[in-house]
KOLKOLKE-323870 format. One line per field, with one value per residue (C-alpha): residue number from 1; chain; x, y, z. Coordinates in nm, 4 decimals. Layout:
pos [NUM	...]
unit [A	...]
u [X	...]
v [Y	...]
w [Z	...]
//
This chain:
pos [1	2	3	4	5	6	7	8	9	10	11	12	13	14	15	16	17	18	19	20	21	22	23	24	25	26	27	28	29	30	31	32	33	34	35	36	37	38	39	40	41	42	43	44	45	46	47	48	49	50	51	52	53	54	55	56	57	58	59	60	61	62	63	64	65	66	67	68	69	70	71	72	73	74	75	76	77	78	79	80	81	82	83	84	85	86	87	88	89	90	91	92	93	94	95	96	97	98	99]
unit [A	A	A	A	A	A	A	A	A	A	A	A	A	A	A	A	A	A	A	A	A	A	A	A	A	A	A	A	A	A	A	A	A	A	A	A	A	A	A	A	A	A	A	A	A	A	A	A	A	A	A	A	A	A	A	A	A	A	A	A	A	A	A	A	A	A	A	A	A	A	A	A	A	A	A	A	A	A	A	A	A	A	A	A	A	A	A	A	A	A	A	A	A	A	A	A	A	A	A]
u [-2.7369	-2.6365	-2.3763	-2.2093	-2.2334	-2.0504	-1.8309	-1.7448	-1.7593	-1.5149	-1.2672	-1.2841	-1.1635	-0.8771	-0.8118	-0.7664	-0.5627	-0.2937	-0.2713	-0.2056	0.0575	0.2153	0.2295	0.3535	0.6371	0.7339	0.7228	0.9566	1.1930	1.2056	1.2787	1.5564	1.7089	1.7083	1.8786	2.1413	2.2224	2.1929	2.4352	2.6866	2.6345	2.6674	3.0399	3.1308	3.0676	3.2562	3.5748	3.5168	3.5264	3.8749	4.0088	3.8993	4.0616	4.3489	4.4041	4.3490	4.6001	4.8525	4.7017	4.7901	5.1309	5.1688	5.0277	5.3013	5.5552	5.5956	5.5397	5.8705	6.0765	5.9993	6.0744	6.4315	6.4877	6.4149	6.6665	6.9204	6.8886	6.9204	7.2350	7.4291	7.3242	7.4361	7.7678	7.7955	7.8373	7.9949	8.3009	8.3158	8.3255	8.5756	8.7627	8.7919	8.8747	9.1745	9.2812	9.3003	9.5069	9.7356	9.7941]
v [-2.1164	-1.7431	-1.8247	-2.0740	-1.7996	-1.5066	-1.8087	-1.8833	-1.4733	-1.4309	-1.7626	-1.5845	-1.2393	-1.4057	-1.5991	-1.2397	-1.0925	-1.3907	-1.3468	-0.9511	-1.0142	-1.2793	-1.0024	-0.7149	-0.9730	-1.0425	-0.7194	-0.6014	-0.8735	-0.7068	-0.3680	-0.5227	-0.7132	-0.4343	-0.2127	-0.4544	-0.3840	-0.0562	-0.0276	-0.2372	-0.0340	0.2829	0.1249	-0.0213	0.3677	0.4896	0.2871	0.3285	0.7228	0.6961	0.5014	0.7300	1.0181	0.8268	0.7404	1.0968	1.2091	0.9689	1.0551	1.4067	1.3515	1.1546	1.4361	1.6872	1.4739	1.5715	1.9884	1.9085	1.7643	2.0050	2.2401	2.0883	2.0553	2.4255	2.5526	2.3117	2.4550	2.7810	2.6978	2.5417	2.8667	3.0884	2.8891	2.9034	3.2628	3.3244	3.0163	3.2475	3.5703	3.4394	3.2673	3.6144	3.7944	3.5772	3.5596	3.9554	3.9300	3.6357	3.8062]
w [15.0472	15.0554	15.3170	15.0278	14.7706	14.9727	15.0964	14.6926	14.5976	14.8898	14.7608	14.4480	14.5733	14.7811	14.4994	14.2711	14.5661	14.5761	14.1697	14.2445	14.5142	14.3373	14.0444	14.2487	14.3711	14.0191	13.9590	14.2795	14.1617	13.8085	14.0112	14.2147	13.8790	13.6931	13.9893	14.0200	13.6262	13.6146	13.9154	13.7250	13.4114	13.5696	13.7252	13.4024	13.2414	13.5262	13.4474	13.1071	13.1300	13.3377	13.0939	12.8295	13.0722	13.0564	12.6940	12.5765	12.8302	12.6281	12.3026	12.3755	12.5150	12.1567	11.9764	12.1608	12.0417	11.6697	11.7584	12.0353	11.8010	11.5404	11.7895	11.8308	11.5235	11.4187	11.7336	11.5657	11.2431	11.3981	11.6146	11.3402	11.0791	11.4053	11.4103	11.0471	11.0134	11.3085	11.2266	10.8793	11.0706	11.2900	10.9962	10.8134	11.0724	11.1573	10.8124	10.8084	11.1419	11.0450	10.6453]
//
């Protein structure tokens, strides 16, 4: 009779050991899932950060854009002012030659 009691206290604890290892499985296959997504998170932030590289690149190449024109534009300005007074320089001065 004792024999049949260790032999049903000893079902019991294998029993209790295959519910832990089926457990720790589970749990190891939660690990693994959960590596494989935070891989491709960590590759989707990666391509998401050299696209962000990228587009500020073009944002400031757009942002540039406006500050070279004005640029132009002022030297333009300038240039024709420049040529201005020198045409009416020039103008005078040939006046007072040709008179």
């Amino acid at each position: 009779m004792d024999v049949e009691i260790e032999v049903a206290a000893h079902k019991e604890q294998i029993k209790t050991l295959f519910d832990r290892v089926a457990k720790v499985e589970n749990e190891q296959k939660t690990i693994r899932d959960l590596t494989r997504t935070v891989d491709r998170l960590a590759v989707g932030v990666e391509t998401m950060a050299k696209e962000l590289a990228e587009q500020s690149k073009r944002l400031e190449a757009l942002e540039n854009k406006p500050v070279e024109t004005a640029t132009f534009i002022k030297r333009q300005i300038i240039s024709v002012i420049i040529s201005v007074f020198v045409g009416g320089a020039l103008g005078a001065l040939l006046a007072l030659i040709l008179r």
